[in-house]
C-alpha positions, 0 to 999 in steps of 0.5 A, a space after each residue: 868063265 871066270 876072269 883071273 884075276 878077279 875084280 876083287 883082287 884086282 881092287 886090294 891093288 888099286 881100290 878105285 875101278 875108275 883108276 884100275 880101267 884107266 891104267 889097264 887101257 894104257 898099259 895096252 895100248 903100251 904093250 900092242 905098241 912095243 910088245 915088252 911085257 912086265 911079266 913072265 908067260 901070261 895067262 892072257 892072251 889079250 893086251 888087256 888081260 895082261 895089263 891085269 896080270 900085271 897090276 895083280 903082281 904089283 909091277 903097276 902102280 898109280 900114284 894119285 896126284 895132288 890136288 
């Protein structure tokens, strides 16, 4: 079973796994607690998947702090 979207293109987003497995588990939790969603009818059925989908469409960002 292939993931969409894959890692791959997930990391021409946000280049740091880290980065990309932190905003995707807060982005969730924000969805299972207020059900808006940033995209119209996602493929995914999980919070995590749709939090993804989100990212891959450019409606997440991270902007790294300063040091």
């Amino acid at each position: 079973m292939m993931l969409e979207p894959s890692i791959d293109q997930l990391q021409t987003k946000i280049n740091s796994k880290y980065t990309l497995v932190t905003l995707s588990a807060r982005r969730a939790r924000q969805i299972k607690d207020n059900k808006i969603l940033q995209i119209e009818d996602p493929k995914s059925v999980k919070n995590v998947g749709i939090a993804l989908e989100e990212i891959y469409a450019g409606k997440l960002t991270h902007i790294p702090a300063d040091k």
